[in-house]
matplotlib code that plots the C-alpha trace (Angstrom):
import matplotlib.pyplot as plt

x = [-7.8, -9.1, -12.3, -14.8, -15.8, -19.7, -21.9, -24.1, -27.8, -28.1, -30.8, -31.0, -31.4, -32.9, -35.7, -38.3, -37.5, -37.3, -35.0, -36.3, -35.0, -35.2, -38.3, -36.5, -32.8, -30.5, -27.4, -25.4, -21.9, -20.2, -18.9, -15.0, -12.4, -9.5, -7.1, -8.7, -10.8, -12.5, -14.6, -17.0, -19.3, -22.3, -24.3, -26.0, -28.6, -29.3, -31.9, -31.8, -35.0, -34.5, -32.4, -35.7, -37.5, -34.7, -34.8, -38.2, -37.9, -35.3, -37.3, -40.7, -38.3, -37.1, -40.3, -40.1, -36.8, -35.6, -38.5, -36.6, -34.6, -30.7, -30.5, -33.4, -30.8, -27.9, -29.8, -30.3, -26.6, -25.8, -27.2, -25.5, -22.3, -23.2, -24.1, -20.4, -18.9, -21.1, -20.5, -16.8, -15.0, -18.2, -17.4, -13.5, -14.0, -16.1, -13.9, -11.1, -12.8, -14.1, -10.7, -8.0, -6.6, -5.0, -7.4, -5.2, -5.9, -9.5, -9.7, -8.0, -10.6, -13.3, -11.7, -11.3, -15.1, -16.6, -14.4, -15.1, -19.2, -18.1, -15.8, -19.3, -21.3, -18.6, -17.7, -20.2, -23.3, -21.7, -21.1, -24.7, -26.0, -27.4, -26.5, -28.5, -27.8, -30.8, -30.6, -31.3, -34.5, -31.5, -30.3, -28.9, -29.8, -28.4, -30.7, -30.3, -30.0, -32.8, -31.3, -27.5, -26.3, -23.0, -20.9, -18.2, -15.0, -13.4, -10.3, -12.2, -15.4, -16.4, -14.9, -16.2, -19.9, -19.9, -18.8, -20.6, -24.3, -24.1, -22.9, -25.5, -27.9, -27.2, -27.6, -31.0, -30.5, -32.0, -29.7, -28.9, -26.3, -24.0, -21.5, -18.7, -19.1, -15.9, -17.8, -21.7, -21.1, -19.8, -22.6, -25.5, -23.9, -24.0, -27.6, -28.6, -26.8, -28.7, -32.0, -31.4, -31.5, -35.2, -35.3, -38.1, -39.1, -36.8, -34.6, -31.7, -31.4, -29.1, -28.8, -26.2, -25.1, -21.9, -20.3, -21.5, -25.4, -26.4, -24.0, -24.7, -28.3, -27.7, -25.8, -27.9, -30.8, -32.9, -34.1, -30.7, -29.9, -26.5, -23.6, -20.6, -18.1, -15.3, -13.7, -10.8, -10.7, -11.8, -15.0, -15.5, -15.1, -17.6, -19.6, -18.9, -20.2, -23.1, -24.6, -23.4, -27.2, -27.0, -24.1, -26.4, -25.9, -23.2, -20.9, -18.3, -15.1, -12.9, -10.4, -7.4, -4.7, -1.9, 0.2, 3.9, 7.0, 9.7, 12.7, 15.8, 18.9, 19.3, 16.4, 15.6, 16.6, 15.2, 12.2, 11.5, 12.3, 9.9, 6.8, 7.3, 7.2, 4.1, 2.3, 3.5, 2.5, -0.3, -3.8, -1.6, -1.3, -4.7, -5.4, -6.4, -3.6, -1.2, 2.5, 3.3, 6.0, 9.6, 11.4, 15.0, 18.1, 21.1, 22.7, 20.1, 19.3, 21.8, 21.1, 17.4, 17.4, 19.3, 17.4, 14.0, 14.6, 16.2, 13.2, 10.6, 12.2, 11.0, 8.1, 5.2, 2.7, 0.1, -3.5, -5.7, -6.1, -2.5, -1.7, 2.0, 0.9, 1.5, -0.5, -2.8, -3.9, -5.0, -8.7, -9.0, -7.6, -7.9, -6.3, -3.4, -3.0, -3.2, -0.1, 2.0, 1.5, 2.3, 5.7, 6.5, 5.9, 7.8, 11.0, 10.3, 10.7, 14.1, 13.8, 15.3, 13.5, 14.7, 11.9, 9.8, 6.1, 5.2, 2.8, 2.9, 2.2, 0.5, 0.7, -2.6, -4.2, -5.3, -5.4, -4.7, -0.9, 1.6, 4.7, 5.5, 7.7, 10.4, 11.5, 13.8, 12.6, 14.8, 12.5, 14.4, 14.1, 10.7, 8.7, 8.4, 5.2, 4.1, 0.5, -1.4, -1.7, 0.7, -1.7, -1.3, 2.2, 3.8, 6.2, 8.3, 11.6, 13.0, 16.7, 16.7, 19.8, 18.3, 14.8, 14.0, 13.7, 12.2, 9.5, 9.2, 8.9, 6.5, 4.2, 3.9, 2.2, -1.6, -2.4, -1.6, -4.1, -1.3, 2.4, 4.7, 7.9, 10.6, 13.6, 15.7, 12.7, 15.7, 16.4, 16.5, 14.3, 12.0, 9.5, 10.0, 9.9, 6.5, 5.4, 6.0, 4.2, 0.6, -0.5, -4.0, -2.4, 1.3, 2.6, 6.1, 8.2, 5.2, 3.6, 0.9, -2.0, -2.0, -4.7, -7.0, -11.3, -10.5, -9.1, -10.3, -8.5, -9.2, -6.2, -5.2, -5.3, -7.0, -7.3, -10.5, -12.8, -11.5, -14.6, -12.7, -13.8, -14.1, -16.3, -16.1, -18.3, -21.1, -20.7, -21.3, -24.7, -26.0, -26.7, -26.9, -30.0, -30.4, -33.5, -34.5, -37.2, -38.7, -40.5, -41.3, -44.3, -44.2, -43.4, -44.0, -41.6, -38.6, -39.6, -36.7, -36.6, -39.5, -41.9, -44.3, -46.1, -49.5, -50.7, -54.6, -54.3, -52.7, -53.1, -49.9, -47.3, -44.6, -41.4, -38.7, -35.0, -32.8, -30.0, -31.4, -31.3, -29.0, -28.5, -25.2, -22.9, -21.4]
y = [30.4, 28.2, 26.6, 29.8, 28.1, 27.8, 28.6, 31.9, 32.3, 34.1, 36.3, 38.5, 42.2, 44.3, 46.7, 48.7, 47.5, 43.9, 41.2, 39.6, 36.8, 38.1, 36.2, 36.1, 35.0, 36.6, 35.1, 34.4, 36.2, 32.9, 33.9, 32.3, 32.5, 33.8, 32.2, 28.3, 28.1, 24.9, 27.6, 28.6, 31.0, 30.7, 31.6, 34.9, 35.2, 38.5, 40.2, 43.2, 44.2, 44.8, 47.4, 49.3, 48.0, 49.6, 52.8, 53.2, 52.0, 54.4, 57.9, 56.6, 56.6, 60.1, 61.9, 61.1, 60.8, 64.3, 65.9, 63.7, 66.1, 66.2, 64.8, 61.8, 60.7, 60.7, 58.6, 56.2, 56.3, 56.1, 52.7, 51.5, 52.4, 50.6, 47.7, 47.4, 47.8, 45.2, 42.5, 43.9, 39.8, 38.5, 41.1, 40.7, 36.9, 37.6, 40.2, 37.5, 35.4, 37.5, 39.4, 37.1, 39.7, 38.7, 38.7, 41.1, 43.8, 43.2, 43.8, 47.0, 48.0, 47.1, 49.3, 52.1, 51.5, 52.4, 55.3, 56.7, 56.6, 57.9, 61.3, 61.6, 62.0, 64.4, 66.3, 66.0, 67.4, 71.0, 70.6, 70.6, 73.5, 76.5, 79.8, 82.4, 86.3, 87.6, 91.1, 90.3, 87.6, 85.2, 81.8, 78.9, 75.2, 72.0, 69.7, 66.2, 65.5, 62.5, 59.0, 58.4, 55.1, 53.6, 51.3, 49.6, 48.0, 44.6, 46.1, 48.0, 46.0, 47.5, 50.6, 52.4, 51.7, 52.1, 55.8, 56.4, 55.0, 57.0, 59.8, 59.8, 59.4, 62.3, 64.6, 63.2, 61.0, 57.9, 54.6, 51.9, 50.3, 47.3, 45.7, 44.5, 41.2, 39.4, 41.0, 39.9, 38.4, 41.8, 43.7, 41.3, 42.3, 45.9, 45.8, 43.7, 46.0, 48.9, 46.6, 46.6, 50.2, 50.3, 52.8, 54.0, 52.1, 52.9, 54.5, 51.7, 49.3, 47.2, 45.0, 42.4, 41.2, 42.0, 45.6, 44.9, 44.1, 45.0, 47.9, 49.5, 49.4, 51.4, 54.0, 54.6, 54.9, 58.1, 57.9, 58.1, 61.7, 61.6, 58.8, 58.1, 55.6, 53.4, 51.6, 51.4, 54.6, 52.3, 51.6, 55.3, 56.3, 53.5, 55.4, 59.1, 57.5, 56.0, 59.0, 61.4, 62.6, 63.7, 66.4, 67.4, 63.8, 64.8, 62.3, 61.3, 59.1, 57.7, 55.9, 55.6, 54.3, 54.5, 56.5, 57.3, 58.0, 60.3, 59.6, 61.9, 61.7, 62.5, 61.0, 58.0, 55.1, 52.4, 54.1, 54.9, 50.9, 50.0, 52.5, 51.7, 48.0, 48.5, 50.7, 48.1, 45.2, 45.5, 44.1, 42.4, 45.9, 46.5, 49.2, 52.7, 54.4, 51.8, 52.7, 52.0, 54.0, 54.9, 57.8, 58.2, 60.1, 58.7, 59.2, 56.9, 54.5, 51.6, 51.4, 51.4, 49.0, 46.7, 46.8, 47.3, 43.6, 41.9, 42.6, 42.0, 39.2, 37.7, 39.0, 36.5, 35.5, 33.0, 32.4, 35.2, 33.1, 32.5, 34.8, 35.8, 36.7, 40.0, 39.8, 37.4, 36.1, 38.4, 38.4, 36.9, 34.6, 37.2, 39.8, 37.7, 36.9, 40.8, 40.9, 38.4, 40.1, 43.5, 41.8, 40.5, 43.5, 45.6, 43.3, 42.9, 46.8, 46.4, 47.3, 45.2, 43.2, 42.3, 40.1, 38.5, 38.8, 35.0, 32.6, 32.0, 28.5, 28.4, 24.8, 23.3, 26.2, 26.5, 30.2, 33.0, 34.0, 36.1, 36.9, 40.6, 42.2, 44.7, 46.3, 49.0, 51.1, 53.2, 56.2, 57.8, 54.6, 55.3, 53.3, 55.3, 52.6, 56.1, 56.2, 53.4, 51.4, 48.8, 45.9, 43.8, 43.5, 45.3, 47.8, 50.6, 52.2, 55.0, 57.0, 60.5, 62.8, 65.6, 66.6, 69.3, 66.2, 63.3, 66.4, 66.5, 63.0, 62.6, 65.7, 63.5, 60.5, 60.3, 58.9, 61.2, 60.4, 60.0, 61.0, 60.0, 62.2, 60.9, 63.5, 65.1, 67.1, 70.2, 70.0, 73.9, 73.1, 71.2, 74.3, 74.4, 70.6, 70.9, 73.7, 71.8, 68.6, 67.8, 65.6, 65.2, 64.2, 64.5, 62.3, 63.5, 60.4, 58.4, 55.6, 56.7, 54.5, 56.6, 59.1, 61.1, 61.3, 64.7, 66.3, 67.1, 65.2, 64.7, 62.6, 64.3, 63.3, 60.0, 59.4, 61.2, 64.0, 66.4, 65.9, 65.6, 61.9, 61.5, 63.6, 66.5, 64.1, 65.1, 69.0, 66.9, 64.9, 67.9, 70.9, 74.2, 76.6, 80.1, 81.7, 85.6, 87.1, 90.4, 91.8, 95.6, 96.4, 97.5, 100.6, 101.9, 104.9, 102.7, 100.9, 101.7, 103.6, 102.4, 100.2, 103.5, 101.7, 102.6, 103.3, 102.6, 104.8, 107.8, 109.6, 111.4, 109.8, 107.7, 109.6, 107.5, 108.4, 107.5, 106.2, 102.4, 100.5, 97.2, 94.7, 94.6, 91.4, 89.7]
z = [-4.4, -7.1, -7.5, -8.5, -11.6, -11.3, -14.0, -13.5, -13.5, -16.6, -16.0, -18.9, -19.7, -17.5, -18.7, -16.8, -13.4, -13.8, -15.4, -19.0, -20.7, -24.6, -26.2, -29.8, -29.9, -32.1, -31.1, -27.7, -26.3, -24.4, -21.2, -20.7, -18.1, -20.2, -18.0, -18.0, -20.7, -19.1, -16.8, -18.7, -17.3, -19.3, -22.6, -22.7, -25.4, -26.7, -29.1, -31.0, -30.3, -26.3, -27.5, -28.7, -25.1, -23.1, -24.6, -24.8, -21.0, -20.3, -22.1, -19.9, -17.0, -17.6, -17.0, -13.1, -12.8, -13.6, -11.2, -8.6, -6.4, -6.1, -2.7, -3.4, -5.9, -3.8, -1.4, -4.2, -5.9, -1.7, -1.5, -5.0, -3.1, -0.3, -2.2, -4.0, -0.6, 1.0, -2.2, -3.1, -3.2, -4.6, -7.5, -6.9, -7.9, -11.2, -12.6, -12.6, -13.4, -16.9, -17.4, -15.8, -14.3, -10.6, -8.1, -5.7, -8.7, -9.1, -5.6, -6.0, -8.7, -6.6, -4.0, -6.7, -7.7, -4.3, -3.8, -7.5, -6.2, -3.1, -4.8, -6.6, -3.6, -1.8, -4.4, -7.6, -6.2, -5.8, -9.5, -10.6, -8.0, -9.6, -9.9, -8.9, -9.4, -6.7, -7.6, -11.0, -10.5, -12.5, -12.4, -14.0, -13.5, -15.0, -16.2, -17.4, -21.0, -20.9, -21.9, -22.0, -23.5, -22.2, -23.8, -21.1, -22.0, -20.5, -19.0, -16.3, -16.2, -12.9, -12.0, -15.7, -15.1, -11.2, -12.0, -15.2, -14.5, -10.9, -12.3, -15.2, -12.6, -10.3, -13.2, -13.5, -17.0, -17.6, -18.9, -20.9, -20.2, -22.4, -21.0, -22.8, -24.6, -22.8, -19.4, -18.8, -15.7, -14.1, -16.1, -14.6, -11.2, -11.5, -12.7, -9.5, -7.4, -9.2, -8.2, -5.1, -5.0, -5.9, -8.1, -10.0, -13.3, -16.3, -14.8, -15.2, -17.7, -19.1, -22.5, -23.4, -26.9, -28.9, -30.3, -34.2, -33.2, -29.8, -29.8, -32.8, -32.7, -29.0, -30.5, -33.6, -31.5, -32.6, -28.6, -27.2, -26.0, -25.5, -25.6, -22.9, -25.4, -23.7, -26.5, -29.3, -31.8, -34.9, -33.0, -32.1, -35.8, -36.7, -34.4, -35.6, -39.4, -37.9, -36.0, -38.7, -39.6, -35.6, -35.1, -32.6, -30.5, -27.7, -27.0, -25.1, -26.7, -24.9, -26.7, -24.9, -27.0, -24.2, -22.8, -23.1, -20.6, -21.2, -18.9, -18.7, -17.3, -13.7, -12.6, -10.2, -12.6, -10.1, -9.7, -13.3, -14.1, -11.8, -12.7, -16.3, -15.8, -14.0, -15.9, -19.5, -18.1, -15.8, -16.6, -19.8, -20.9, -21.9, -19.9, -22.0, -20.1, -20.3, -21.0, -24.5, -25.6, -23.8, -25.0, -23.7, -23.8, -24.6, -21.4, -19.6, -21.9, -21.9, -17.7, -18.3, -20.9, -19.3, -15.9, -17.8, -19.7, -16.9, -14.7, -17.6, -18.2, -14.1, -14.0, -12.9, -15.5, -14.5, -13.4, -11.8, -8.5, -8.3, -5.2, -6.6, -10.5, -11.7, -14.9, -16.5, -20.2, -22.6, -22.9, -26.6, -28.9, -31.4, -29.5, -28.6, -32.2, -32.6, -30.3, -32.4, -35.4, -33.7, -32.7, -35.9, -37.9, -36.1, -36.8, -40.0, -40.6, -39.7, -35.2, -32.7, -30.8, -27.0, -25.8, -28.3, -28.5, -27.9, -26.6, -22.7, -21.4, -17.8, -16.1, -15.8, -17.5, -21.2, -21.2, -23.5, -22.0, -23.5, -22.4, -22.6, -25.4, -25.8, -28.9, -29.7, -32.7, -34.9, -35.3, -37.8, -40.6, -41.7, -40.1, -36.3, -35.2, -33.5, -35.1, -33.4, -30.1, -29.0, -28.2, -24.8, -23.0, -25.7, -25.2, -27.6, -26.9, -28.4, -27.9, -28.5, -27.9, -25.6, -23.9, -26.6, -29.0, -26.7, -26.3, -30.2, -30.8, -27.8, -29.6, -32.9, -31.1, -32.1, -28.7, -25.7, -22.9, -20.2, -19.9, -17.4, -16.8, -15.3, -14.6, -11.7, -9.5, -9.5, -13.6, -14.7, -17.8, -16.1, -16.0, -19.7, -20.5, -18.6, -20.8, -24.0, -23.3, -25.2, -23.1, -21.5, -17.8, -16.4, -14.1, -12.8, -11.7, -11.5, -13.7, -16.5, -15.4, -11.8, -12.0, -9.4, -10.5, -8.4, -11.4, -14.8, -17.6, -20.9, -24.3, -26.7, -30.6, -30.3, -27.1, -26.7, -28.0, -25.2, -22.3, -19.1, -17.0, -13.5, -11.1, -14.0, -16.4, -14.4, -16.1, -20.0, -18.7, -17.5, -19.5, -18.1, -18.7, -17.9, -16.8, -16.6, -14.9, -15.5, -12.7, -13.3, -14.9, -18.8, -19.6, -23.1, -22.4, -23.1, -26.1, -28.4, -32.0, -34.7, -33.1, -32.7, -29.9, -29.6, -25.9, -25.8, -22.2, -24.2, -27.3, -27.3, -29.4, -27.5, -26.2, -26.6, -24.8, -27.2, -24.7, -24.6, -21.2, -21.4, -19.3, -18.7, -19.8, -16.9]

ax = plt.figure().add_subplot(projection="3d")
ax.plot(x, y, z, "-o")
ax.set_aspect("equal")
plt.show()
C-alpha cells in the first residue's frame, strides 16, 4: 500500500472559526515520513504571536459556549465522532504516514479514537450532572474552567486529542490545541473535523509550531485556565518552573515513562513471551505505557530469556505500508541516536547485553529503523538503570530470587503508570502480591499498554501528577460549585450571642436561645 506520499495543503492554524496562514513567520516544523524520508509532507510555518490570537479566541469563545446546554454539546462532539468514523483510512494513512507506525495499528487507533468519543457520550455526561438535595433548596453543578490548552504527543497523534478536545468540550471549556511537532498533518485533520462540526466561534482552535516556542508561550499564557500535558517528565518540569508564579494553574501531566512486568513462576510462559514482546516493541516502543522493564524470578528466567530473544530476534521491522511489519522507525534522528547511547551505556556499566541497540536498514527506504534491544542488568552493581525511561525498542531485564523482592525492586522504579503481572491465576500470595504493588494500573497476565477509558487510572512517581485519564478527565475540566438557598423569612429570634440586633418593629431587646440551629454536615 505504497504510494500516499502527496504533499498537504498546509492550511495553517485555526483561530476563531476559520483557518489563517500566520502573517509573520517565525520559523517552520517540516513534516517527514519517518519511515522514507523522500515523503515529505510539507512545511508548516508558525508564529508566536497566534498563540496570543488563539487564546484570546478561545476566552471570547467561552462566554457562549458555557451557557450552551449539556445535550447541545453532545450533539456537536456527536458529529466530531461521526466525522472520525466517516474519514477513519483517510486518517489511518496520515498517521503512518507522520509516525511510521504500521498501517494495521494506525487503523486500530483510529478505531480506538471513535470509541474513546463514543465512552464520552455514553458514559461522561452522567459525570457532569448535578446534585440536587430538594429538601434543602441545594445543589451542586460543574462548571467549565474557561480555556484549557493541550499539548499532544507523536505516539498517539489521534487518539489523545479525539478524547481530550471532546471531553474538554462537554464540560463546557474552550481550546487551544498544539499538535506535536513530528504530527501537523494529523493535527490539521482533527481541526477540520472539528470545522465541520460548526461550532460556534472560538470555541476550537488549534496552533502549530514546536515545544521550545509555540509550546511554551501556550503554557505560560496568563489566559490559559487550566493545562492537559502529554509529554516526557523533563518537559513537564520545564513546565512546573514556567508556571511557578501560578500554583493556582490546574494541570494535568502526563508523563508516562513506561511500564514494567513482573512474571513469576507458574505462570503461562508462552503467553507472558508474547504480551511482553508486544507491549516492548510496539509503536518502536514509544508508547507512554510501553513495557520497559522485566523483573523475574529465578525459576522462570532462563526459559523466558531464551524464548523472549529468539522471538525478538524475528520480529518484522520495516515500512508502515508494509502489510506484515510489526513496528516501524523511530520518529527522529535524535531520538534514535537517544536509543544508541542508551544501549551503550548500559554495557559500559558492566550489564549484558543480548541484542544490541543498532541501526536497522529497510530496503528501499531511508528511514529512521532500529532494531530492538535486550539487556540483562545486574541490579545489585550500582548502577540499577531504574530511574529514567528506556527510549524506543529498548528493553531491561532483571532476576530476582522470590516475589517479596521482584515487588521491592518494582516499588523503587520512578515510573509506574502500568504494571503487568504475570503469575499462576491460583498462586496463594497472589492476594498479597496484589496488595503490595504501586502501580497506577494492574494488568494480570496481560500486556501493560492494554487499558479500558472505563476506568480511572492515574502513574505513579513520574508518570503523572495523579489525575485519573479517560472518561474520568471530564471530573478535572469541570469544577464543581455548591449552591444554598435560603427560603424562610428572617427571623431576628435566632440571631446568635453578641450581635444585639436591633428590631426597628420592636423595642424589647432580642431573646436569643442559646442552643444555635446548624445545618447539619452531610
Amino acid at each position: 500500500m505504497d504510494g500516499h506520499n502527496d504533499r498537504l495543503l498546509r492550511r495553517g492554524d485555526y483561530i476563531w472559526g476559520s483557518f489563517v496562514k500566520p502573517e509573520r513567520v517565525d520559523g517552520y516544523i517540516v513534516g517527514v515520513n519517518p519511515g522514507d524520508r523522500s515523503d515529505v509532507l510539507g512545511r508548516f510555518p508558525f508564529c508566536e504571536g497566534s498563540v496570543d490570537d488563539a487564546v484570546d479566541s478561545a476566552n471570547r469563545g467561552v462566554v457562549h459556549w458555557r451557557r450552551v446546554s449539556r445535550v447541545d454539546r453532545a450533539k456537536a462532539v456527536r458529529k466530531f465522532r461521526d466525522s472520525l468514523n466517516r474519514f477513519q483510512e483517510k486518517f489511518a494513512i496520515l498517521i503512518t504516514r507522520e509516525t511510521g507506525k504500521p498501517l494495521w495499528e494506525a487503523r486500530q487507533e483510529v478505531v480506538a479514537s471513535v470509541r474513546a468519543v463514543d465512552l464520552l457520550l455514553e458514559e461522561g455526561l452522567a459525570l457532569l450532572q448535578p446534585r440536587i438535595l430538594n429538601e434543602r433548596e441545594a445543589r451542586s453543578d460543574y462548571r467549565p474552567r474557561g480555556v484549557v490548552a493541550l499539548l499532544v504527543p507523536y505516539n498517539l497523534p489521534l487518539l489523545i486529542p479525539a478524547l481530550q478536545t471532546s471531553a474538554a468540550l462537554l464540560a463546557g471549556n474552550t481550546i487551544v490545541v498544539k499538535p506535536s511537532k513530528f504530527t501537523p498533518g494529523v493535527g490539521q485533520a482533527v481541526a477540520e473535523m472539528w470545522d465541520r462540526c460548526k461550532l460556534p466561534r472560538g470555541v476550537f482552535n488549534l496552533v502549530q509550531g514546536s515545544g521550545s516556542s509555540i509550546g511554551q508561550r501556550l503554557v505560560t499564557h496568563p489566559k490559559v485556565d487550566a493545562l492537559l500535558f502529554n509529554g516526557g517528565f523533563q518537559t513537564a518540569m520545564a513546565i512546573r518552573r514556567a508556571t511557578f508564579d501560578r500554583p493556582e494553574l490546574p494541570a494535568v501531566f502526563q508523563c508516562g515513562g513506561k511500564g514494567a512486568a513482573i512474571v513469576l513462576d507458574g505462570c503461562e510462559l508462552d503467553r507472558a513471551v508474547y504480551e511482553v514482546l508486544v507491549g516492548a516493541f510496539l509503536t518502536a516502543g514509544q508508547r507512554h505505557n510501553s513495557t520497559g522493564r522485566v523483573i523475574l524470578t529465578e525459576t522462570v528466567f532462563e526459559a523466558f530469556l531464551d524464548k523472549l530473544a529468539r522471538q525478538a530476534s524475528r520480529v518484522t521491522v520495516g515500512y508502515g505500508f508494509e502489510p506484515q511489519t510489526f513496528f516501524g522507525p523511530l520518529i527522529s534522528e535524535n531520538f534514535r541516536t537517544r536509543y544508541r547511547r542508551y544501549g551503550r551505556a548500559i554495557a559500559a556499566r558492566g550489564h549484558t547485553t543480548l541484542l544490541p541497540s543498532v541501526n536497522r536498514e529497510v530496503a528501499g527506504r531511508r528511514g529512521f529503523y532500529a532494531s530492538p534491544s535486550l539487556h540483562v542488568i545486574d541490579w545489585q552493581n550500582g548502577h540499577a538503570f531504574i530511574n529514567d525511561e528506556p527510549p524506543g525498542p529498548s528493553l531491561l531485564l532483571y532476576r530476582v530470587k522470590s516475589w517479596e523482592e521482584a515487588v521491592a525492586l518494582h516499588n523503587k522504579l520512578l515510573y509506574r503508570v502500568s504494571t503487568s503481572l504475570f503469575v499462576d491465576p491460583g498462586q496463594r500470595d497472589l492476594p498479597e502480591i496484589i496488595g503490595r504493588l504501586k502501580t497506577g494500573s494492574l494488568n494480570i497476565n496481560r500486556g501493560t499498554i492494554g487499558a479500558s477509558l472505563r476506568l480511572p487510572a492515574a502513574g505513579l512517581g513520574r508518570s503523572g501528577n495523579g489525575i485519573p485519564a479517560g472518561v474520568d478527565l471530564l471530573r478535572f475540566l469541570a469544577t464543581p460549585r455548591s449552591t444554598l438557598v435560603e427560603v424562610r423569612p428572617f427571623d431576628s429570634s435566632h440571631a446568635v450571642p453578641g450581635i444585639n440586633w436591633d428590631d426597628d418593629d420592636d423595642d424589647d431587646p432580642i431573646s436569643v436561645d442559646v442552643e444555635l440551629e446548624m445545618e447539619p454536615i452531610e
